[in-house]
MDTraj code that builds the backbone (N, CA, C; nanometers):
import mdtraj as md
import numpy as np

residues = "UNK UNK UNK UNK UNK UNK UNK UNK UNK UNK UNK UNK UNK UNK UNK UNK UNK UNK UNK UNK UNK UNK UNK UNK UNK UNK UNK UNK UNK UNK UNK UNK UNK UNK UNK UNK UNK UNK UNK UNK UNK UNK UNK UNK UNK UNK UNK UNK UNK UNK UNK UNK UNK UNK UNK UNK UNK UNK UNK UNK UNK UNK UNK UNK UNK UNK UNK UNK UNK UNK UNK UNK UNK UNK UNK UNK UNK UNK UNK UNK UNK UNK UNK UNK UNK UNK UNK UNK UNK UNK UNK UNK UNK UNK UNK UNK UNK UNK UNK UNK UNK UNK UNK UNK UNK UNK UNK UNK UNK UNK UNK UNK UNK UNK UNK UNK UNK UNK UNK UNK UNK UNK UNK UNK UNK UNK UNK UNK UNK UNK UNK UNK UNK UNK UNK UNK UNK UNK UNK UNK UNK UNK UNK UNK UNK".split()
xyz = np.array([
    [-2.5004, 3.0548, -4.6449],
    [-2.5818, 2.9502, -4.7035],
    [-2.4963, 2.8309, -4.7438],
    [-2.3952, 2.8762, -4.7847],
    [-2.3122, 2.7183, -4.8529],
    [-2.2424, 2.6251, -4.6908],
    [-2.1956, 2.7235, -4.6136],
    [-2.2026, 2.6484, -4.4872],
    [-2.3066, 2.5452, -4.4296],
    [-2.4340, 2.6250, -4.4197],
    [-2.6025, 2.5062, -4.4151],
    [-2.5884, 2.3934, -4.5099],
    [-2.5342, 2.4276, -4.6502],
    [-2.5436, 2.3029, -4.7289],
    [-2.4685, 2.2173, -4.7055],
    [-2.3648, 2.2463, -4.6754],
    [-2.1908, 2.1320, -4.6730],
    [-2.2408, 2.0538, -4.5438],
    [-2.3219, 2.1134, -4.4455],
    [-2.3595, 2.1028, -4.2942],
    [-2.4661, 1.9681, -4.3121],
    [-2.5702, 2.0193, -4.3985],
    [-2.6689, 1.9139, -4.3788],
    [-2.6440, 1.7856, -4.4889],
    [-2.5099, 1.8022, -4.6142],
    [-2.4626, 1.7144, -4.7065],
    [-2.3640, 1.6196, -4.6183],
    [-2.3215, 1.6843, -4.5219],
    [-2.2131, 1.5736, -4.4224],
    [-2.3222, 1.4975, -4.2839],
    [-2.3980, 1.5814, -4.2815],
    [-2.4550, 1.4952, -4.2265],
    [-2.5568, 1.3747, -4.2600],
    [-2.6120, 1.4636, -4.3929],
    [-2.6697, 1.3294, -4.4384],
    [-2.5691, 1.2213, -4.4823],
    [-2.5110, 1.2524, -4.5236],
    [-2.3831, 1.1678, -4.5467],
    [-2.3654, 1.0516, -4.4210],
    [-2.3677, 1.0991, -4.3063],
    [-2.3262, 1.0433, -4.1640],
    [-2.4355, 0.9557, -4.1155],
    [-2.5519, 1.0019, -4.1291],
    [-2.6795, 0.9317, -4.1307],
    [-2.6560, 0.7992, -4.2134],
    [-2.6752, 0.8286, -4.3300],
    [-2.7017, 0.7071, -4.4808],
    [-2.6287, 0.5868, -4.3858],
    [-2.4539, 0.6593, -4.3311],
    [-2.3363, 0.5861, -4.2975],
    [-2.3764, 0.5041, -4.2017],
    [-2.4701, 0.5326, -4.0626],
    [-2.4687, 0.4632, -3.9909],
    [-2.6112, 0.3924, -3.9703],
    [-2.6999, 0.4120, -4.0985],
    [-2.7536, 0.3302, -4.1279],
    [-2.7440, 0.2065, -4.2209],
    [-2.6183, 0.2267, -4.2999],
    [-2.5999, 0.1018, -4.4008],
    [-2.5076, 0.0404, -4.3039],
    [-2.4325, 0.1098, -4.2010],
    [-2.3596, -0.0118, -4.1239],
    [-2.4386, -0.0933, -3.9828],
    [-2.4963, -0.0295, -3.9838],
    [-2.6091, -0.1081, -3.8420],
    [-2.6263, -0.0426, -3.7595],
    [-2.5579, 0.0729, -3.7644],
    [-2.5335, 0.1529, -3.5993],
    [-2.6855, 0.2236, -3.5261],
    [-2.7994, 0.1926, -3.6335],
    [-2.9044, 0.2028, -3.6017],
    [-3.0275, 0.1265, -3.5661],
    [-2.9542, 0.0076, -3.5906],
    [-3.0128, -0.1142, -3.5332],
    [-2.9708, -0.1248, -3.3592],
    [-3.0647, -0.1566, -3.2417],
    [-3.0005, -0.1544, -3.1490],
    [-3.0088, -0.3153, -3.1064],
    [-3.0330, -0.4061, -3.1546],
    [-3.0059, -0.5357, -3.1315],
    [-2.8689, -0.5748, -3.2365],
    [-2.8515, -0.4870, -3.2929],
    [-2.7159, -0.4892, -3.3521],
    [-2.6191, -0.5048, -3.2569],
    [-2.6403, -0.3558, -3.1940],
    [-2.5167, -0.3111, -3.1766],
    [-2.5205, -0.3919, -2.9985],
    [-2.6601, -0.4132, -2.9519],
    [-2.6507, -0.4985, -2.8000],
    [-2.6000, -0.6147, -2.8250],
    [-2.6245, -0.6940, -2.9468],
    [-2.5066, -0.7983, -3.0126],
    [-2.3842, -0.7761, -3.0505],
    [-2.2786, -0.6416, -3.1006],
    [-2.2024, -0.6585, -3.0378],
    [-2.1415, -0.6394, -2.9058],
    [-2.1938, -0.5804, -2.7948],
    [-2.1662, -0.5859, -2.7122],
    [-2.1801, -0.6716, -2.6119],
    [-2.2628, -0.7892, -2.6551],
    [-2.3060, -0.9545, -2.5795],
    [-2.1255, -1.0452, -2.6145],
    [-2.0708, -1.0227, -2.5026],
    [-1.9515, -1.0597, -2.5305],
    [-1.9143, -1.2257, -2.5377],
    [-2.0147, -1.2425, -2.4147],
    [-2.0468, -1.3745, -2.3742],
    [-2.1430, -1.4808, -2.4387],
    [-2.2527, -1.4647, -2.4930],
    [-2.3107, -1.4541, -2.5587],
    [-2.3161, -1.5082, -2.6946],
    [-2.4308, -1.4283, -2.7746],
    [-2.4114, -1.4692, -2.9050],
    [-2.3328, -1.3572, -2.9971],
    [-2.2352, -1.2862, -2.9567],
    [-2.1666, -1.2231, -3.0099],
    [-2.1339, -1.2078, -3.1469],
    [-2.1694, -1.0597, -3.2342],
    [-2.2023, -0.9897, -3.3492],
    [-2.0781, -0.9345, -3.3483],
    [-1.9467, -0.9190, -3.4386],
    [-1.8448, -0.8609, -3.3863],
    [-1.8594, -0.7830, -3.5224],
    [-1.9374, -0.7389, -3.5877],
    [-1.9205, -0.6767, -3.7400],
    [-1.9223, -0.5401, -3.7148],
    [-1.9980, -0.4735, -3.6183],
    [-1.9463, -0.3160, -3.5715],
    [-1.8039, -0.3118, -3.5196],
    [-1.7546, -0.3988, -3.5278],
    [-1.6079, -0.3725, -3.5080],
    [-1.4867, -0.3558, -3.5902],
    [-1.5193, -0.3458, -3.7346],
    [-1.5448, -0.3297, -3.8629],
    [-1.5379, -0.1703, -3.8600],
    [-1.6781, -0.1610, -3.8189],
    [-1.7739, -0.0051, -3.8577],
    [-1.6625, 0.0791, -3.7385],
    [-1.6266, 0.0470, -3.6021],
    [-1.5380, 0.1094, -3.5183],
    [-1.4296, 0.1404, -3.6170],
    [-1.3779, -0.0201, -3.6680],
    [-1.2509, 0.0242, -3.7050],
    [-1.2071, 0.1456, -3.8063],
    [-1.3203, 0.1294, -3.8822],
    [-1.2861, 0.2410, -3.9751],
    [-1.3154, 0.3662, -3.9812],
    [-1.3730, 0.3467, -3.8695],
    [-1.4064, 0.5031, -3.8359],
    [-1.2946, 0.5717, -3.7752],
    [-1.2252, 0.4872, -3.6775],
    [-1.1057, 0.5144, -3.6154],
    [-0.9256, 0.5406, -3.7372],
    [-0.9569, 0.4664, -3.8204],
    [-0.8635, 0.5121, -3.9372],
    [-0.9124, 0.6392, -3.9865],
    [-1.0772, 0.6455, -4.0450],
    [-1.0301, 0.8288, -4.0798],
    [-1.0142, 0.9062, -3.9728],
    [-1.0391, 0.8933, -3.8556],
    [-1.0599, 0.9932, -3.7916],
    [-0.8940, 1.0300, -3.7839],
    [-0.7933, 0.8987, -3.7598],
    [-0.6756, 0.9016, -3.7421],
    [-0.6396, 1.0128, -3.8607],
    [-0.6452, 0.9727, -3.9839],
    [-0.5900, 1.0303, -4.0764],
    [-0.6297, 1.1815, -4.0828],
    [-0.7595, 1.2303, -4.0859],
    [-0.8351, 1.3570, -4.0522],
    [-0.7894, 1.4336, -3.9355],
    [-0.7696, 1.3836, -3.8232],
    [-0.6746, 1.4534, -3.7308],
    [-0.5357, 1.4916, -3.7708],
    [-0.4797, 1.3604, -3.8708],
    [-0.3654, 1.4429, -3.8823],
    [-0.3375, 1.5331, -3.9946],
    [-0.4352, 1.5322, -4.0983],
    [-0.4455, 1.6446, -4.1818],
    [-0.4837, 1.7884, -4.1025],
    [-0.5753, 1.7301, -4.0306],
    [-0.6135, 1.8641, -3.9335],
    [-0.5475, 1.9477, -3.8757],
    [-0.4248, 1.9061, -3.7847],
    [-0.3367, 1.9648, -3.7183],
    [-0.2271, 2.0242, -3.8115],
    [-0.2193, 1.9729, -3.9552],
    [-0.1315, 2.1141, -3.9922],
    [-0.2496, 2.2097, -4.0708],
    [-0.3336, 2.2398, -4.0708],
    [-0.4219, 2.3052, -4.1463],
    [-0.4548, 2.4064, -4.0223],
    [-0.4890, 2.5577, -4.0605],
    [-0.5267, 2.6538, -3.9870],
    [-0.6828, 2.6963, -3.9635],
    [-0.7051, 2.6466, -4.1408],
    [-0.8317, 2.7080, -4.1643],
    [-0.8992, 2.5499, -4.1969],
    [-1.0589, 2.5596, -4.1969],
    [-1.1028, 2.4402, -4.2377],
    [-1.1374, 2.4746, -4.3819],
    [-1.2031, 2.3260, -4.4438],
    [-1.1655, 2.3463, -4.5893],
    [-1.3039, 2.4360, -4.6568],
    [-1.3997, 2.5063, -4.6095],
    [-1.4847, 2.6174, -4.6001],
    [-1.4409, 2.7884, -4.5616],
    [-1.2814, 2.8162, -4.5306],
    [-1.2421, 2.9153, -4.4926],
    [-1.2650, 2.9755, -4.3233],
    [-1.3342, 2.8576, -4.2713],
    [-1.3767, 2.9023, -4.1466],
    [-1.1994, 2.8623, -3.9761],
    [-1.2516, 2.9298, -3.8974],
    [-1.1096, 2.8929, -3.8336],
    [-1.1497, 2.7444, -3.7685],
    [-0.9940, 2.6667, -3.7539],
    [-0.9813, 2.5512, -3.7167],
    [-0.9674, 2.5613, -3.5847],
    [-1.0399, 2.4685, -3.5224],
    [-1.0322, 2.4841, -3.3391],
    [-1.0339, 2.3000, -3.3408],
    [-0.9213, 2.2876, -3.2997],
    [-0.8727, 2.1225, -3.2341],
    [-0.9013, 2.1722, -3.0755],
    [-0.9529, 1.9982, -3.0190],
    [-0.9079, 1.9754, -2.8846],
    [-0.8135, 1.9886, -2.8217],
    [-0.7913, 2.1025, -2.7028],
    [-0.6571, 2.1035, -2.6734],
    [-0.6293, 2.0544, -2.6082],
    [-0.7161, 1.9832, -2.4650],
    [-0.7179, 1.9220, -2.3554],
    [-0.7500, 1.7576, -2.4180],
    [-0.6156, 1.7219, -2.3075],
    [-0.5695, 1.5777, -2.3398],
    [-0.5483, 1.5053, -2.2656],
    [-0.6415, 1.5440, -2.0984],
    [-0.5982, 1.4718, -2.0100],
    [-0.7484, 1.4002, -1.9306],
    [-0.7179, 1.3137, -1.8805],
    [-0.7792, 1.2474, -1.8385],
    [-0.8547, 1.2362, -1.7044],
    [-0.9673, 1.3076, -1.6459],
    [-1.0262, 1.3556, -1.5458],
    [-1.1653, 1.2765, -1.5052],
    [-1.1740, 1.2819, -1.4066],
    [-1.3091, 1.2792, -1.3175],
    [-1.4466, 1.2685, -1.4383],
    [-1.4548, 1.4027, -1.4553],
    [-1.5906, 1.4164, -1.5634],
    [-1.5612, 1.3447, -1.6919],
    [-1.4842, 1.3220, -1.7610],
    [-1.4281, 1.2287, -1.8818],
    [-1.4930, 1.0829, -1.8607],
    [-1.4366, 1.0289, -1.7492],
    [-1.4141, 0.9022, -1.7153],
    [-1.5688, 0.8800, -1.6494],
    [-1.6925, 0.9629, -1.5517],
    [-1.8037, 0.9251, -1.5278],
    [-1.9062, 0.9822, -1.6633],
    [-1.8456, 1.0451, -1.7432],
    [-1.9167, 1.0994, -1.8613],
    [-1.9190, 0.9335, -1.9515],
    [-1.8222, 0.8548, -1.9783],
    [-1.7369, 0.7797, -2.0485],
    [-1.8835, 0.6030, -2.0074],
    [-1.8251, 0.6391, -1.8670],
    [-1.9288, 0.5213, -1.7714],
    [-2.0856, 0.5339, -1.8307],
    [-2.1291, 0.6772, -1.7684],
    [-2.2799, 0.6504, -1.8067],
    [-2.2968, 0.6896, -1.9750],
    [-2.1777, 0.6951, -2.0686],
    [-2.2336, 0.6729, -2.1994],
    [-2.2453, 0.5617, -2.2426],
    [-2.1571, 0.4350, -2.1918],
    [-2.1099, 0.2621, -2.2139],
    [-2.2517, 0.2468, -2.1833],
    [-2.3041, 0.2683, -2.0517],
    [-2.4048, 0.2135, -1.9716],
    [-2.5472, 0.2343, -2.0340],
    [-2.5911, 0.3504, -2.0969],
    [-2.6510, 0.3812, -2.1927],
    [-2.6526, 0.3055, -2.3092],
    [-2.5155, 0.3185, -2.3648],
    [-2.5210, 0.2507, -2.4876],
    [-2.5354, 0.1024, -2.4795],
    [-2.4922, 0.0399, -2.3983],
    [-2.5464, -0.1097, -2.3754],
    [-2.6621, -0.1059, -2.2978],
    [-2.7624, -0.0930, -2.2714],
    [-2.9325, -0.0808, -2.1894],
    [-2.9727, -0.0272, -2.3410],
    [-2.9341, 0.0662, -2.3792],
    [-3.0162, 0.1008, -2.5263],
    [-3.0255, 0.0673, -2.6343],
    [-2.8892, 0.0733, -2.6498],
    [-2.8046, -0.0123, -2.8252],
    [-2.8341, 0.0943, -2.8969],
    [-2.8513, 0.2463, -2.8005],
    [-2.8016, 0.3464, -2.8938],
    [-2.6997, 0.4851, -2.8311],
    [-2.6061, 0.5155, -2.9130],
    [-2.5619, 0.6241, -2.8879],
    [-2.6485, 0.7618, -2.9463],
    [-2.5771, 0.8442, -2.9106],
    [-2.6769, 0.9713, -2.9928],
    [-2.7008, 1.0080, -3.1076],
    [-2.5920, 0.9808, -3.2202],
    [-2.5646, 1.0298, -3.3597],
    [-2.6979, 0.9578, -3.3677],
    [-2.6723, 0.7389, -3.4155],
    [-2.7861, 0.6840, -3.4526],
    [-2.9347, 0.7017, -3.3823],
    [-2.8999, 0.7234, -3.2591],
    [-3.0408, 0.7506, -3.2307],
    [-3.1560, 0.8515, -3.2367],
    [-3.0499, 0.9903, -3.3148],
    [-3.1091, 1.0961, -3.4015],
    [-3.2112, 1.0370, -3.5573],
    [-3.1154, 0.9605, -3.5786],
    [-3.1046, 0.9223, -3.6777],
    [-3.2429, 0.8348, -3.7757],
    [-3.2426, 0.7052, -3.6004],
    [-3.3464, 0.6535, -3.5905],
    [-3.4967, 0.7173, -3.5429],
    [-3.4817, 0.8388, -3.4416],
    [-3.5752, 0.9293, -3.4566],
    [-3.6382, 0.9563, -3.5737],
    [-3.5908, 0.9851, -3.6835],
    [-3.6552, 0.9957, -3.7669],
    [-3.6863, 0.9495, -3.8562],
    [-3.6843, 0.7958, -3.8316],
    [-3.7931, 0.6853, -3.8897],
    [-3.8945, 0.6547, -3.7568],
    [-3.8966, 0.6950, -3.6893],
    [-4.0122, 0.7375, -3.5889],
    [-4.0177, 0.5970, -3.4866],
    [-3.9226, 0.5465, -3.4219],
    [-3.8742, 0.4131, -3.3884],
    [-3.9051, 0.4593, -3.2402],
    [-4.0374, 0.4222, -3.1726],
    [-4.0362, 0.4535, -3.0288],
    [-3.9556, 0.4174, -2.9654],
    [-3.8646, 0.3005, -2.9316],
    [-3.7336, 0.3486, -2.8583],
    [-3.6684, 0.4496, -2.9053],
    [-3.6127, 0.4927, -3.0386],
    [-3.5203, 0.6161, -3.0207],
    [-3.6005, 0.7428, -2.9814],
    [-3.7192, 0.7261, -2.9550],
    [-3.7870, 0.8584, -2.9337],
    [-3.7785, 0.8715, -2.7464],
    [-3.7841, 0.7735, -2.6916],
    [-3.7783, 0.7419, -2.5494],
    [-3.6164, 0.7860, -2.5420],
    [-3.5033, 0.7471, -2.6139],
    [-3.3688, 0.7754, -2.5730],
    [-3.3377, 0.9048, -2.5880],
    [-3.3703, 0.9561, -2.7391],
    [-3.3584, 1.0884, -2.7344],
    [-3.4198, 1.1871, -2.6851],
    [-3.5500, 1.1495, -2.5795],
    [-3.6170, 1.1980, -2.5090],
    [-3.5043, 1.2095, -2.3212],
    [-3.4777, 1.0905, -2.2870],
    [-3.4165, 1.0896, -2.2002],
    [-3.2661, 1.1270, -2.1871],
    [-3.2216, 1.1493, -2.2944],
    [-3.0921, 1.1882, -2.3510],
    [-3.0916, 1.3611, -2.3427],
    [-3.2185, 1.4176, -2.3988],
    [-3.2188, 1.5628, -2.3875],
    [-3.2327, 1.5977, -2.2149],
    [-3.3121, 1.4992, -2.1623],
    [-3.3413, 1.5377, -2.0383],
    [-3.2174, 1.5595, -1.9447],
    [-3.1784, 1.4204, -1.9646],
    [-3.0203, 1.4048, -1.9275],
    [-2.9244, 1.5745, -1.9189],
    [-2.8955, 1.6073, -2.0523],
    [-2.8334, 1.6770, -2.0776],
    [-2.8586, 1.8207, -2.0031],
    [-3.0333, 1.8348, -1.9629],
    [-3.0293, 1.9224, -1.9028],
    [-3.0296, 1.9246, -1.7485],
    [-2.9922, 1.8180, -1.7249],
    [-2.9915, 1.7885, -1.5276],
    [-2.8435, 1.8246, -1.5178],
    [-2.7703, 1.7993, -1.6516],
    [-2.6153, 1.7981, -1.6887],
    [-2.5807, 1.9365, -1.6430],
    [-2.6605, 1.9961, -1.7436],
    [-2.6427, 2.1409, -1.7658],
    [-2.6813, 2.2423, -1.5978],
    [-2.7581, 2.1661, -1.5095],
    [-2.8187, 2.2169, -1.4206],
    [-2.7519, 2.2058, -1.2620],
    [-2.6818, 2.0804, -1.3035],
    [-2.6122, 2.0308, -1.1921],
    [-2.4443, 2.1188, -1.2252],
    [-2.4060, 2.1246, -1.3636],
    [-2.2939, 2.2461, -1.3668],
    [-2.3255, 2.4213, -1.3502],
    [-2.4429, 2.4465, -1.3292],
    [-2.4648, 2.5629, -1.3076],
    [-2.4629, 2.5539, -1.1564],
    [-2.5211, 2.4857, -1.0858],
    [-2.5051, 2.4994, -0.9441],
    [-2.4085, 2.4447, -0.8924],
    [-2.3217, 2.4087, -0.9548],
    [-2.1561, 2.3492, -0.8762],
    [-2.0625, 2.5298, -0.9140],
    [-2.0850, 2.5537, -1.0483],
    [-2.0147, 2.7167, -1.0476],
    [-2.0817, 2.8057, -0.9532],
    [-2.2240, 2.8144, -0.9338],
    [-2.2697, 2.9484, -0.8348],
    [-2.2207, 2.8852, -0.7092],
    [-2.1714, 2.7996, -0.6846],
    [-2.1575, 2.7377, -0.5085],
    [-2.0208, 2.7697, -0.5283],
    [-1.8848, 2.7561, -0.5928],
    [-1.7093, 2.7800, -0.6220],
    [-1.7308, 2.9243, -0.6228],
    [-1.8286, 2.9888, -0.6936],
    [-1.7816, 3.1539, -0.6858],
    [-1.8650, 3.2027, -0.5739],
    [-1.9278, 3.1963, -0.4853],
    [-1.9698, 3.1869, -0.3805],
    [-1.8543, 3.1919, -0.2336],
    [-1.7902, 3.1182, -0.2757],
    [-1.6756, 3.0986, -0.1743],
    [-1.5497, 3.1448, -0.2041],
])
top = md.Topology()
chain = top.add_chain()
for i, resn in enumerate(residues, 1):
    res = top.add_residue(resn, chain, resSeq=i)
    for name in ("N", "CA", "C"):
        top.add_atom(name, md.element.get_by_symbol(name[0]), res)
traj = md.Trajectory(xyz[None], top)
């Protein structure tokens, strides 16, 4: 039970976060990405600092074994740069600029009931399972042969 709580306190936490910074606005965030344009550069701000804790949190992370709940610590071990990374990488940019949402906010915005995020996170689940469908039939076709 205290796991569920810390779970849904960080996430609300994460929510509040990327609603007081804009990340749930999607003419926000298609303004900052209008480079040319009338360019919004204030999520770059909200990047930046996300990218400092994460910096700092990774590196607390890597000497720590356990997380701070007693549960085991599992870091990314793979650090290289591939095929699926890089077209995973493409159609998330491509998404996120046509939408002006990624997934966290557009959970987020789901539930202020915002028919675009209901269309993204609709096509986003779908996504995920053509994902899921197209890696099941690339493994039965490799062990096959």
């Amino acid at each position: 039970m205290k796991h569920r709580l810390s779970e849904f306190f960080v996430g609300l936490v994460f929510g509040v976060g990327l609603m007081l910074s804009g990340m749930t606005d999607p003419g926000k965030v298609i303004g900052f990405l209008d480079l040319f344009g009338n360019w919004d550069p204030s999520l770059a701000f909200v990047m930046g600092g996300a990218i400092a804790v994460g910096f700092f949190a990774f590196a607390l992370a890597k000497k720590r074994t356990i997380t701070f709940l007693g549960g085991a610590l599992h870091l990314p071990r793979l650090n290289q740069i591939d095929r699926p990374l890089v077209l995973g990488a493409l159609i998330f940019g491509a998404g996120w600029g046509l939408a002006g949402f990624c997934p966290g906010p557009a959970i987020v915005s789901l539930a202020s009931g915002q028919p675009k995020a209901v269309c993204f996170v609709v096509s986003m689940m779908l996504g995920m399972w053509v994902c899921a469908l197209f890696e099941n039939l690339f493994k039965n076709k490799m062990s096959e042969q």
